[in-house]
KEBA-452918 format. One record per residue (C-alpha): residue number from 1; residue in three letters; chain; x, y, z. Coordinates in pm, 1 decimal. Each point is the difference from the previous one (the first is absolute). Layout:
N
<NUM "ALA" "A" <X Y Z>>;
...
***
This chain:
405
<1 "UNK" "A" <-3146.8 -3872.3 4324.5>>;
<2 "UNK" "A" <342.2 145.8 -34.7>>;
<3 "UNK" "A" <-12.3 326.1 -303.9>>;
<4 "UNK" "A" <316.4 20.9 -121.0>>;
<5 "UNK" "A" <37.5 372.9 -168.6>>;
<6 "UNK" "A" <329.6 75.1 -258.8>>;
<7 "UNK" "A" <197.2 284.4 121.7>>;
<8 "UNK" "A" <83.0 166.8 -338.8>>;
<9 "UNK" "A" <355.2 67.1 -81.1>>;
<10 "UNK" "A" <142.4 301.3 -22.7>>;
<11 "UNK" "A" <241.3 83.3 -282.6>>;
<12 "UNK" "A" <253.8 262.7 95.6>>;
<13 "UNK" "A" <77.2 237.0 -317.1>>;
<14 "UNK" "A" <355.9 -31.2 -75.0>>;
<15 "UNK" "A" <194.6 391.3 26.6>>;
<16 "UNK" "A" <-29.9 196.6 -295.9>>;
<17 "UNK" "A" <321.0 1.0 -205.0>>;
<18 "UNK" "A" <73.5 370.6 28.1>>;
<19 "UNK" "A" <413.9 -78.1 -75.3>>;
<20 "UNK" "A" <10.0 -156.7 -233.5>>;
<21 "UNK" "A" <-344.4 188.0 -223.4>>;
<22 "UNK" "A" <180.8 281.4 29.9>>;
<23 "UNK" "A" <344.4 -113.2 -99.4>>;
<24 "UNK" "A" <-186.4 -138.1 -310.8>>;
<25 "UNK" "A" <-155.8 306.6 -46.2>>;
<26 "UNK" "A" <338.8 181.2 16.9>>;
<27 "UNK" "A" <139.5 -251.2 -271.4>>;
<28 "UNK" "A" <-300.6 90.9 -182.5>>;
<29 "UNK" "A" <51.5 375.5 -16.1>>;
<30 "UNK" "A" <378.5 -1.8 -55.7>>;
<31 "UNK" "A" <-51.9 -260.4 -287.6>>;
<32 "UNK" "A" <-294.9 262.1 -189.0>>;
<33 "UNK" "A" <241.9 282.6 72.3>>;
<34 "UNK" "A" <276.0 -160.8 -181.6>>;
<35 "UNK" "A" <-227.0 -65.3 -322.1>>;
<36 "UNK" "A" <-122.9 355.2 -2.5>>;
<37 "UNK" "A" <293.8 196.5 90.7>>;
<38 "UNK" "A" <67.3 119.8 -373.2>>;
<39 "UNK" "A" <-368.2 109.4 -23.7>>;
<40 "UNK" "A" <96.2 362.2 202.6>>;
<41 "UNK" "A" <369.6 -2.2 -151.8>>;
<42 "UNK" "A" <-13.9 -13.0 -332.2>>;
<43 "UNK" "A" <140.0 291.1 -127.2>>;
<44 "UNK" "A" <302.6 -46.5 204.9>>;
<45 "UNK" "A" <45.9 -330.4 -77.7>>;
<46 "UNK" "A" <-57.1 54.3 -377.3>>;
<47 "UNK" "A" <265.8 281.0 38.5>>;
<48 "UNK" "A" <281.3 -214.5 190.6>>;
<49 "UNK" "A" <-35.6 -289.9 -219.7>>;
<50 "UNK" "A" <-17.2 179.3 -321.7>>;
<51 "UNK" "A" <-354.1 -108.4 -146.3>>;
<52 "UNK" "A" <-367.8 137.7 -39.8>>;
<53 "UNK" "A" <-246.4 10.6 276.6>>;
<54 "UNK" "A" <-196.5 -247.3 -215.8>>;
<55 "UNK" "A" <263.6 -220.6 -15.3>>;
<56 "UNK" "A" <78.2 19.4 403.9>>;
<57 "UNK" "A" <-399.5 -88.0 90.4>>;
<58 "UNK" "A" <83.2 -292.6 -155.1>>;
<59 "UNK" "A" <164.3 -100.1 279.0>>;
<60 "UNK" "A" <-349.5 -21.2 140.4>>;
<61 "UNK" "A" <-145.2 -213.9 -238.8>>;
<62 "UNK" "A" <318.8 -250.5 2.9>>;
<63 "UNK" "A" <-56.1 -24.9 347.3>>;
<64 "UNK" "A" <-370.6 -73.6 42.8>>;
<65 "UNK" "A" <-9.5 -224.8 -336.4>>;
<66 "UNK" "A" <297.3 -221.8 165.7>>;
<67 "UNK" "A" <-246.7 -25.6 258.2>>;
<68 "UNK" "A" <-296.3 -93.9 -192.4>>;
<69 "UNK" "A" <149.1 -248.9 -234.3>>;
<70 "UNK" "A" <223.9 -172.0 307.8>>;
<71 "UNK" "A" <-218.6 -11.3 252.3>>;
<72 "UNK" "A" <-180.3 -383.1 -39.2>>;
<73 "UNK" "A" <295.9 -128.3 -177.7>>;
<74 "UNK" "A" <213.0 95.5 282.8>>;
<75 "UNK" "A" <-232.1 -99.4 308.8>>;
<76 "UNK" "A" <0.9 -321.1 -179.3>>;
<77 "UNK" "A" <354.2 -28.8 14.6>>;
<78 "UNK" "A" <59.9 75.9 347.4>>;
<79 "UNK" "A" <-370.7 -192.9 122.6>>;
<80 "UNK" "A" <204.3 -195.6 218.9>>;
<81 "UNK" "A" <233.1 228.3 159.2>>;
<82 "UNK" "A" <-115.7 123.5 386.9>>;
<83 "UNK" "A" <-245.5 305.0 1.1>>;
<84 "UNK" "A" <202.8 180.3 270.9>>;
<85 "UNK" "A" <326.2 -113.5 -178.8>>;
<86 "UNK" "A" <-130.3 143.0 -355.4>>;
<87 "UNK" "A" <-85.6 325.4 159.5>>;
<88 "UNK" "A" <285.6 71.8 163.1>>;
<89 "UNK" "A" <227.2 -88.0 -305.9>>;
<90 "UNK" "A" <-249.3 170.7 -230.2>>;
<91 "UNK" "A" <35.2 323.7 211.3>>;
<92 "UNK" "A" <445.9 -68.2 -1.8>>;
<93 "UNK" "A" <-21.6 9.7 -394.9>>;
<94 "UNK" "A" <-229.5 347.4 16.1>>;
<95 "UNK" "A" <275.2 150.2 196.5>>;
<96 "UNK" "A" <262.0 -103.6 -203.4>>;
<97 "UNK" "A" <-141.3 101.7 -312.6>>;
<98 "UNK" "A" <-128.0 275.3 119.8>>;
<99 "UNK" "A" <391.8 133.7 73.6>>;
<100 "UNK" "A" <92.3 -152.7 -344.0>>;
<101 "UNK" "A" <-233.2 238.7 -144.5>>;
<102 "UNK" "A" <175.2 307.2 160.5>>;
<103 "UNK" "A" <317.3 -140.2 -152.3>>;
<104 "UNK" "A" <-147.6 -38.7 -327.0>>;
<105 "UNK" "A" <285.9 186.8 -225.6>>;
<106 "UNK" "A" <-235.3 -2.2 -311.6>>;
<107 "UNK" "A" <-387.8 13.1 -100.5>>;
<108 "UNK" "A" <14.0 -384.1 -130.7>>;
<109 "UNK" "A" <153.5 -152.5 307.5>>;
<110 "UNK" "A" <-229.4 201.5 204.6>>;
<111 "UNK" "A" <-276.6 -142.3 -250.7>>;
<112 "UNK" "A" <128.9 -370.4 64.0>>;
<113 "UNK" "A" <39.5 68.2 372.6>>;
<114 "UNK" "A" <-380.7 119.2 54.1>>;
<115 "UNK" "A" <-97.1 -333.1 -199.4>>;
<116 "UNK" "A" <163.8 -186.8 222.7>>;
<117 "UNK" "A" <-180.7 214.5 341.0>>;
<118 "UNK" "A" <-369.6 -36.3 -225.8>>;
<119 "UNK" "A" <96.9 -412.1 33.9>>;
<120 "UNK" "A" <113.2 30.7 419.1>>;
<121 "UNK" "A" <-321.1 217.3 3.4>>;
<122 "UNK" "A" <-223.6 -256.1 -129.4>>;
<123 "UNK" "A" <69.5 -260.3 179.2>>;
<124 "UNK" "A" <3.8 182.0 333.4>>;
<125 "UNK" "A" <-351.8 109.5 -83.9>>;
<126 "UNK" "A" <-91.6 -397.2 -31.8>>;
<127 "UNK" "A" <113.9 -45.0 317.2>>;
<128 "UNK" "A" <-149.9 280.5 189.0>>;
<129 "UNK" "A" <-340.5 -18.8 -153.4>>;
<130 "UNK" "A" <-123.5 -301.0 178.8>>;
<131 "UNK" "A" <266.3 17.9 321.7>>;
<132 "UNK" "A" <-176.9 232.6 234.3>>;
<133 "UNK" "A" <-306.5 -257.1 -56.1>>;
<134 "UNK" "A" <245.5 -262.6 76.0>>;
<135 "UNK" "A" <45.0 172.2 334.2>>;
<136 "UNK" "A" <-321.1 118.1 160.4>>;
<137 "UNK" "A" <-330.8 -215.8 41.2>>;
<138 "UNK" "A" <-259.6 94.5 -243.2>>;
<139 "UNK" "A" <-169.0 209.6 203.4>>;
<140 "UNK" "A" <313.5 216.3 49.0>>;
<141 "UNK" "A" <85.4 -5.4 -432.9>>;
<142 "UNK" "A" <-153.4 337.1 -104.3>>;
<143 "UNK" "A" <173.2 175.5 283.8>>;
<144 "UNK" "A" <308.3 -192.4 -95.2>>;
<145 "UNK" "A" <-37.8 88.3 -374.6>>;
<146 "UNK" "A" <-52.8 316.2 46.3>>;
<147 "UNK" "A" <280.3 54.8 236.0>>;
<148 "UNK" "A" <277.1 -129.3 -332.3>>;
<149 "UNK" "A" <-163.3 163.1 -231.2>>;
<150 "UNK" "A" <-18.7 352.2 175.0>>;
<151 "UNK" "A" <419.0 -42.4 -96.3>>;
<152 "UNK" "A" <-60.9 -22.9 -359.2>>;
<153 "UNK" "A" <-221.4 295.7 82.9>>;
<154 "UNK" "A" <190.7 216.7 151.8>>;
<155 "UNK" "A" <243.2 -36.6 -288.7>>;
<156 "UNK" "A" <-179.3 154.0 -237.0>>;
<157 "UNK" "A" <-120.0 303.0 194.3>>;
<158 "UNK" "A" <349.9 53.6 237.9>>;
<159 "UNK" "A" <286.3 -235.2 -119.6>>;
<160 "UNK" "A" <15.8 135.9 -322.0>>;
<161 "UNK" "A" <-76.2 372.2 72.6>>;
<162 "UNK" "A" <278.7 -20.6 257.8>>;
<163 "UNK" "A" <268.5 -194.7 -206.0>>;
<164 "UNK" "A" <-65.1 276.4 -272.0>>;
<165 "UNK" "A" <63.7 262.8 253.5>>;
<166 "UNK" "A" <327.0 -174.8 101.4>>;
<167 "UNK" "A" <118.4 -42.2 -319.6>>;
<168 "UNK" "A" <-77.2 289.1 -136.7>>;
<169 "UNK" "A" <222.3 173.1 321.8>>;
<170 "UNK" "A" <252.1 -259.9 -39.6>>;
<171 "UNK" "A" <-7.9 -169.0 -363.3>>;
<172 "UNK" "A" <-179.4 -303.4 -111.1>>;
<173 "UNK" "A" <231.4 -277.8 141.3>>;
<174 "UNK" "A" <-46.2 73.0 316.4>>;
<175 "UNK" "A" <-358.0 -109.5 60.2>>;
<176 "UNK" "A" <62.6 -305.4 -162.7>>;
<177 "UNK" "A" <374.5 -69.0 243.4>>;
<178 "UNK" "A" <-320.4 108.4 309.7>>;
<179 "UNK" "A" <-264.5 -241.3 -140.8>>;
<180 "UNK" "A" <296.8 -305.5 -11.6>>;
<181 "UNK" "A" <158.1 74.3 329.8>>;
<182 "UNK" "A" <-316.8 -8.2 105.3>>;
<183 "UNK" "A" <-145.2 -311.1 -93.7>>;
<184 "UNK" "A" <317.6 -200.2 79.8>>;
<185 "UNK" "A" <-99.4 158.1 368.6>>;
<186 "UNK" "A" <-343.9 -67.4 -43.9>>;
<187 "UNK" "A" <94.5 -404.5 -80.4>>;
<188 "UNK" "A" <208.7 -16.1 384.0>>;
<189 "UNK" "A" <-360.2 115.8 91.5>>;
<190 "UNK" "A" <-219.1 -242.0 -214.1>>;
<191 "UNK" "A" <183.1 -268.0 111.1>>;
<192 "UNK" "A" <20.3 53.2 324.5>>;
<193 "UNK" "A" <-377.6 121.8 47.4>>;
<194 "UNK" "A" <-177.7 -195.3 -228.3>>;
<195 "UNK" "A" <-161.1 -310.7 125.5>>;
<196 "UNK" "A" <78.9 -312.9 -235.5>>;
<197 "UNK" "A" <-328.4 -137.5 -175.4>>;
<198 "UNK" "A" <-113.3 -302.3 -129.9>>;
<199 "UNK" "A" <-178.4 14.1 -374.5>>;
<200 "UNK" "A" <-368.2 -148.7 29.8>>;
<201 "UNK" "A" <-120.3 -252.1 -242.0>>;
<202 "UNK" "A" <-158.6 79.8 -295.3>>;
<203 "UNK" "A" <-410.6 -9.4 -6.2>>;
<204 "UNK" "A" <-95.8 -377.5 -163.7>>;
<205 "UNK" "A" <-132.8 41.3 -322.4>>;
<206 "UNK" "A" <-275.1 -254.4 59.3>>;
<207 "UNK" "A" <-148.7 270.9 303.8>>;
<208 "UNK" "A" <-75.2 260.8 -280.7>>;
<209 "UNK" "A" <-365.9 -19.9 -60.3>>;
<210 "UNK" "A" <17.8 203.5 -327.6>>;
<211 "UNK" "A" <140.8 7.2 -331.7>>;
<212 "UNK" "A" <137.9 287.5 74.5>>;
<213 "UNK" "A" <0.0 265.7 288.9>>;
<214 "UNK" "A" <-235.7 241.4 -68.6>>;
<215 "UNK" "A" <260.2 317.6 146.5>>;
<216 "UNK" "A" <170.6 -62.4 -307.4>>;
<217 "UNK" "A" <-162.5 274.9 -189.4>>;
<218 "UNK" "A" <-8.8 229.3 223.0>>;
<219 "UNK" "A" <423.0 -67.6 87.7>>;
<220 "UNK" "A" <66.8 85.8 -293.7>>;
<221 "UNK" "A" <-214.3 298.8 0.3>>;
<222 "UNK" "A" <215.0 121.8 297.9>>;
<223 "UNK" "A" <331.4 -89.5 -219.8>>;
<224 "UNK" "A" <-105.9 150.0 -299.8>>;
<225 "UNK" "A" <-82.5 331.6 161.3>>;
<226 "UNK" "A" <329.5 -42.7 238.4>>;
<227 "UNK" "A" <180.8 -19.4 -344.2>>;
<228 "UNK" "A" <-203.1 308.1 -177.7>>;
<229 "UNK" "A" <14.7 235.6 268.7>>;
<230 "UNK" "A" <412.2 -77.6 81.7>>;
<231 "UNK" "A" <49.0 64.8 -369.9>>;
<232 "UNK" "A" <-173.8 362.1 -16.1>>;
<233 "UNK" "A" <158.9 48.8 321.3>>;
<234 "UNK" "A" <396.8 -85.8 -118.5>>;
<235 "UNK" "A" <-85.0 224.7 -321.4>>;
<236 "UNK" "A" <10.0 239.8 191.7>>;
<237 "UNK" "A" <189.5 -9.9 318.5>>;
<238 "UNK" "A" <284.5 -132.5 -148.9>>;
<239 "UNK" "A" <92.7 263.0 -167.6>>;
<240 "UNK" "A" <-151.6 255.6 259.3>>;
<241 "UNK" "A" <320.7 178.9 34.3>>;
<242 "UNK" "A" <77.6 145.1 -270.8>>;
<243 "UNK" "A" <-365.4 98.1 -38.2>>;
<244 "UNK" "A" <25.3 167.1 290.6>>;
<245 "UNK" "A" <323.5 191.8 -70.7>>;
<246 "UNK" "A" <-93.7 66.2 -370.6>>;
<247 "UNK" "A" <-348.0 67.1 -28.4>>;
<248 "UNK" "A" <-129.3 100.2 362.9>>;
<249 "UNK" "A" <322.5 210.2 50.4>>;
<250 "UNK" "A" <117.2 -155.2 327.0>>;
<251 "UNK" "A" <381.5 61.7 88.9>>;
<252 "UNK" "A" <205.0 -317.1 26.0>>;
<253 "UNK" "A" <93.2 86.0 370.5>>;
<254 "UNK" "A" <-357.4 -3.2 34.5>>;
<255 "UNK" "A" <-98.4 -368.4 -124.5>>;
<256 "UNK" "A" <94.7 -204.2 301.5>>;
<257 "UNK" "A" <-202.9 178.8 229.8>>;
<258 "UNK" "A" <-299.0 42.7 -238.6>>;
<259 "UNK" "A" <-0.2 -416.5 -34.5>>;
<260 "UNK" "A" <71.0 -50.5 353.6>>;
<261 "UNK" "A" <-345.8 201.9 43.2>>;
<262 "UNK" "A" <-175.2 -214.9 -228.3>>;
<263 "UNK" "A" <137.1 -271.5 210.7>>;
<264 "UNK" "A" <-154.6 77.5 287.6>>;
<265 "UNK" "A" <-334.1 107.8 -142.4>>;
<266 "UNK" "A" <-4.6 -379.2 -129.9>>;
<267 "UNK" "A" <20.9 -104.9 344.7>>;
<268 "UNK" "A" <-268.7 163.3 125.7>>;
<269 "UNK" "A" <-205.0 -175.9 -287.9>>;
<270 "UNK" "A" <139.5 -272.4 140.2>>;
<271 "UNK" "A" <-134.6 87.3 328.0>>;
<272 "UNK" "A" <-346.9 92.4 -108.6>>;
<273 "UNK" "A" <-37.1 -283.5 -197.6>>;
<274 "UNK" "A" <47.0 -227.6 299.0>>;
<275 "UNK" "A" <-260.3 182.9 209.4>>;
<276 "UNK" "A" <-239.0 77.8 -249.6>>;
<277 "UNK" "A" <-12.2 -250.6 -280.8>>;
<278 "UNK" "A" <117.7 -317.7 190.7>>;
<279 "UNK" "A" <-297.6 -226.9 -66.0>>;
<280 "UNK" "A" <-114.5 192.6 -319.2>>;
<281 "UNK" "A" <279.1 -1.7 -237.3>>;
<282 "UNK" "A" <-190.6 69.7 -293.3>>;
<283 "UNK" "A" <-127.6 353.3 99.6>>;
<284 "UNK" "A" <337.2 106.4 74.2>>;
<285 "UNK" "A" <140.9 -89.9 -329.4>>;
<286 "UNK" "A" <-281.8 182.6 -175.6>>;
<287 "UNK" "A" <57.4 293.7 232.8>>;
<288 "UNK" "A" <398.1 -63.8 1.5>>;
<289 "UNK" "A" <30.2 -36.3 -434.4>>;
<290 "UNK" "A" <-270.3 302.6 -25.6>>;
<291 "UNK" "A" <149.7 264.0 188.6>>;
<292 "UNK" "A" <379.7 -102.7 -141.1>>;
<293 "UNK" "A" <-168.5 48.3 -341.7>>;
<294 "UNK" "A" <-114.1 343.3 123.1>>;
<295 "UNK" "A" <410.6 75.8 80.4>>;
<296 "UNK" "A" <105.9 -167.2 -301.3>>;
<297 "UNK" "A" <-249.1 247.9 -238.0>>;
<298 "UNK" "A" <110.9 269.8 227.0>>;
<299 "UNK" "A" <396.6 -98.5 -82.0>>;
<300 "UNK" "A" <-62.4 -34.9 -393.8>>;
<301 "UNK" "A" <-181.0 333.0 -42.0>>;
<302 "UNK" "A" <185.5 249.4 220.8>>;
<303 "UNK" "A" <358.7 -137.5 -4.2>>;
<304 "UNK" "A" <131.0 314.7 -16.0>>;
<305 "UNK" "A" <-218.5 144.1 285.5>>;
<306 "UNK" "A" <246.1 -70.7 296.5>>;
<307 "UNK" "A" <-299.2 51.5 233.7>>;
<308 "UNK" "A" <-272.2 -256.6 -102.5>>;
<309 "UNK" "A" <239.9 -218.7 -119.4>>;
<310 "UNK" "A" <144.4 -59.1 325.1>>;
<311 "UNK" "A" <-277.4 -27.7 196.5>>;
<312 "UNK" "A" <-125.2 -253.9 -274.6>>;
<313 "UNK" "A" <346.5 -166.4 35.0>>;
<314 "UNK" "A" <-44.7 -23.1 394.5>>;
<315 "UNK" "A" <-359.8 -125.6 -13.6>>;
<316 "UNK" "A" <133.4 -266.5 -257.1>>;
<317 "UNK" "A" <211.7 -153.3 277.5>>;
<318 "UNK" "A" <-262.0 6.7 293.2>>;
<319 "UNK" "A" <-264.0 -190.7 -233.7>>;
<320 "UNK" "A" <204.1 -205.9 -215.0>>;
<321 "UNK" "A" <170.5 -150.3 302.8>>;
<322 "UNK" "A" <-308.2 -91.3 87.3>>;
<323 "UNK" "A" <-33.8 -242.0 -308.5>>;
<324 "UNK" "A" <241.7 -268.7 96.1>>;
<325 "UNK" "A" <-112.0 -96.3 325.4>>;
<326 "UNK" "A" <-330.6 -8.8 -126.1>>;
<327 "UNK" "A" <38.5 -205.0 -315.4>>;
<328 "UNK" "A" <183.0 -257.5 261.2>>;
<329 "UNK" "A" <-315.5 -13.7 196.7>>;
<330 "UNK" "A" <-254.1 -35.5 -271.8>>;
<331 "UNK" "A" <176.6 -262.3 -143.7>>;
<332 "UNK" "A" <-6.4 -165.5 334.9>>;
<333 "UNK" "A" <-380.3 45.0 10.5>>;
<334 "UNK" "A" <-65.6 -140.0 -326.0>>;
<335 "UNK" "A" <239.9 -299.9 -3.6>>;
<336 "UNK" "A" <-141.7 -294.5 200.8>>;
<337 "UNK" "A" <278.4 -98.7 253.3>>;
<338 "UNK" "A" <93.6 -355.2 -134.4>>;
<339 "UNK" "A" <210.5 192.5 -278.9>>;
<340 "UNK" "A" <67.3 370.4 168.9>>;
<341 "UNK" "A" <386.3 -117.4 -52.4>>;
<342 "UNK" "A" <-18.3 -91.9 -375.9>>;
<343 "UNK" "A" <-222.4 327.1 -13.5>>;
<344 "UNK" "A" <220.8 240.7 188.6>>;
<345 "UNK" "A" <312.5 -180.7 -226.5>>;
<346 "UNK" "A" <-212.9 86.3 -346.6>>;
<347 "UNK" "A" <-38.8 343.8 175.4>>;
<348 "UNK" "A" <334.0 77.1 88.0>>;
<349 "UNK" "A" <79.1 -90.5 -378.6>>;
<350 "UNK" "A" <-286.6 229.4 -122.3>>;
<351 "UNK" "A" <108.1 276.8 199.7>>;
<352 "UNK" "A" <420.0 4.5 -93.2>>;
<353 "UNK" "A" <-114.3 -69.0 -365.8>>;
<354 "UNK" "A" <-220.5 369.3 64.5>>;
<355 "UNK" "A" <335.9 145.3 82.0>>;
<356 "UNK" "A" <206.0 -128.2 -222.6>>;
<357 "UNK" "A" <-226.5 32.3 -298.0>>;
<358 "UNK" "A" <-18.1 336.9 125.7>>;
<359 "UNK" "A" <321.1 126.5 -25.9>>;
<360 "UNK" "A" <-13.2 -151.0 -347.8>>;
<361 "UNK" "A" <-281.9 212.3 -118.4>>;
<362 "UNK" "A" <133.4 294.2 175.6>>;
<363 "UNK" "A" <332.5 -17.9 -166.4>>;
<364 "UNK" "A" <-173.2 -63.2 -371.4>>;
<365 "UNK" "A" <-264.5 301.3 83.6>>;
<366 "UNK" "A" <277.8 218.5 76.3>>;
<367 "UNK" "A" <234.4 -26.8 -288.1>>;
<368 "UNK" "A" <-313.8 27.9 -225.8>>;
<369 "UNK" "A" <-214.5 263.6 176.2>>;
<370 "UNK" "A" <173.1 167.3 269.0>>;
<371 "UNK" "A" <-47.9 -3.1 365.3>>;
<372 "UNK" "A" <-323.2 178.0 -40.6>>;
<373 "UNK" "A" <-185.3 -281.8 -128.8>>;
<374 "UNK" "A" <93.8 -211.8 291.5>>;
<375 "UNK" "A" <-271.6 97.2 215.0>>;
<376 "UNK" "A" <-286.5 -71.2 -270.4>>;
<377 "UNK" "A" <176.0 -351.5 -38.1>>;
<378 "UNK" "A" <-77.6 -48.1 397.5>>;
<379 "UNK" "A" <-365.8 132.1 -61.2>>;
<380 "UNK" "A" <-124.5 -290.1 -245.9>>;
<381 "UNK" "A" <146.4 -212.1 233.6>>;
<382 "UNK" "A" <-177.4 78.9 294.6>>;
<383 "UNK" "A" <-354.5 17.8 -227.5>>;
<384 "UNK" "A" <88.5 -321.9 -75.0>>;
<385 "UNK" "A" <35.2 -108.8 360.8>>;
<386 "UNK" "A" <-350.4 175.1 51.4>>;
<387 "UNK" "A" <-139.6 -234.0 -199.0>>;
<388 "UNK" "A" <119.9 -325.1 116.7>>;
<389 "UNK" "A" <-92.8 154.7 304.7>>;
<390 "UNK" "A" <-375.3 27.4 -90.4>>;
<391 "UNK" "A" <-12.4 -341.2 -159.8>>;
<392 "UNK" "A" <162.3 -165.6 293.9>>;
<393 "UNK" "A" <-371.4 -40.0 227.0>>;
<394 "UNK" "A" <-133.4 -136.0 -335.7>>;
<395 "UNK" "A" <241.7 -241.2 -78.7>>;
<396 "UNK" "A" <56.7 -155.6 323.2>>;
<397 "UNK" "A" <-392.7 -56.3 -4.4>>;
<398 "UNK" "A" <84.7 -196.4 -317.9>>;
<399 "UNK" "A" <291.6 -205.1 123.3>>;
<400 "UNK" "A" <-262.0 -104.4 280.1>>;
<401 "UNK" "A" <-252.8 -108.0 -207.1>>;
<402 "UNK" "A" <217.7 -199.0 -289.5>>;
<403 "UNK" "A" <147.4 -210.3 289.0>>;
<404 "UNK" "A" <-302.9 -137.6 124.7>>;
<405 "UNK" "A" <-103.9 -136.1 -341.8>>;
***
């Protein structure tokens, strides 16, 4: 008798997408630079256009609240336009705007311009959420992810530190005129590099076994403290230049190398983060939000101390850069992967509402007590995200249990 054996077949994994993940993560980075770039300028903005420094970090908040409110409506509107033809038009209006803002004559048309960027800037963030997944099998996503989001990243902790260096050396146009030039470069790249996807169908409601997912809880968990810790954090750092100059003593000449150094120490949280607290998230944030509290207490009770203040100021960057990264990844450990995009979509929302609710508070806690009480403002914040942070073991447990009755 003949045995006939199957020869199993061997499935070749397809290259790994290293153009076009890091042209998307280059999008990603000049896009966050563009909303933050008044965050490290404000008193020379506030000066050339002839208003407060509260008033000018509102340029923050216009921008991140266009992107919260437009966001859905928007990717609804343009559901049916091609992913790679979205992006690269998305990233042609960020340039554009972003030189419009440079030629901004007045506060309110700069005001009405940055609306405008906080609606390209939503919509690009619908796209790019879910298109590296798009692109990689699913055994290749959390490199993939973490590859685009390492852009947004590096935004906070280099783009913005070096476009206040720039324009503090050149004036406060000219970041904005190198951020558009830039991305109208970086869309010859996109479109060139970036492989054209296909959108998967949606998940059949009739699979779901449950009434409803039981990550839900702790999603929102993530978002919530996302949201808490980005408003104690904007506070603050939006208006860390003139606390610098006016209460820690630091010259002007001074400030663009100072945040440039708390640039880089953000990186290496970045860094360490990667190596150390890759598969436990949680520990880092409890180690990451602890010791930024330290700097923070350190900040509000010797401001005029130049010495501890900026080594506090310093340590602040390498932990609280950190934070991002690692909120990212928690929220991918909690969130079961039939709805990681509609969770990383409520996330991106929870996280630009943080910033822009930030500058809000900042500018109200300014004109009524001072810079000095900026600091304390940041301090609730983060004992706030400490608890959430303890709860979050307990209510996932919860979740669990509720959706198996």
């Amino acid at each position: 008798m003949t045995r006939t054996m199957s020869i199993p077949t061997v499935t070749k994994t397809p290259a790994f997408p290293w153009g076009g993940l890091l042209v998307l993560a280059s999008a990603v980075f000049l896009s966050v630079t563009a909303e933050m770039i008044p965050t490290g300028l404000l008193p020379e903005m506030s000066s050339d256009l002839g208003v407060s420094q509260s008033q000018t970090g509102l340029l923050v908040s216009a921008f991140a609240f266009a992107v919260v409110v437009t966001s859905v409506p928007l990717s609804f509107v343009f559901r049916r336009v091609r992913r790679h033809t979205l992006t690269v038009g998305v990233i042609i209006a960020i340039g554009v705007l972003s030189v419009a803002a440079a030629l901004a004559p007045t506060f309110e048309v700069l005001f009405v311009v940055r609306v405008f960027s906080g609606m390209a800037h939503g919509v690009f963030w619908s796209v790019v959420g879910a298109y590296s997944a798009y692109l990689v099998p699913k055994e290749q996503l959390g490199r993939a992810v973490s590859i685009t989001t390492a852009g947004g990243t590096l935004a906070f902790v280099l783009g913005v530190p070096l476009s206040s260096a720039v324009g503090l050396a050149f004036g406060w146009r000219v970041p904005f005129v190198g951020i558009g030039v830039l991305a109208l470069l970086g869309a010859v790249l996109i479109w060139w590099l970036l492989p054209r996807v296909t959108r998967p169908d949606p998940v059949k409601r009739s699979e779901r076994t449950h009434r409803f997912d039981p990550s839900i809880p702790g999603i929102a968990l993530v978002c919530v403290l996302a949201a808490v810790t980005m408003i104690g954090n904007y506070t603050f750092y939006t208006y860390i230049v003139p606390f610098l100059t006016d209460m820690v003593g630091v010259p002007t000449a001074q400030i663009g190398t100072l945040l440039f150094v708390y640039g880089a120490g953000g990186a290496v949280g970045v860094l360490l983060c990667g190596w150390v607290f890759g598969k436990r998230p949680r520990r880092g944030l409890f180690l990451g939000l602890g010791l930024t509290a330290l700097s923070i207490a350190v900040l509000a009770l010797f401001p005029s101390d130049p010495v501890p203040a900026l080594a506090a100021f310093t340590l602040w960057g390498v932990v609280f850069g950190m934070v991002p990264t690692l909120l990212a990844t928690q929220l991918m450990h909690v969130a079961s992967p039939g709805i990681r995009d509609q969770a990383s979509a409520f996330y991106s929302t929870a996280f630009n509402t943080g910033i822009g609710g930030g500058a809000i508070v900042g500018a109200i806690v300014l004109d009524a007590a001072g810079l000095g009480s900026l600091a304390w403002v940041f301090l609730g914040c983060l004992a706030v995200s400490f608890g959430l942070l303890f709860v979050s073991p307990a209510l996932t447990a919860w979740s669990q249990r509720r959706s198996v009755r």
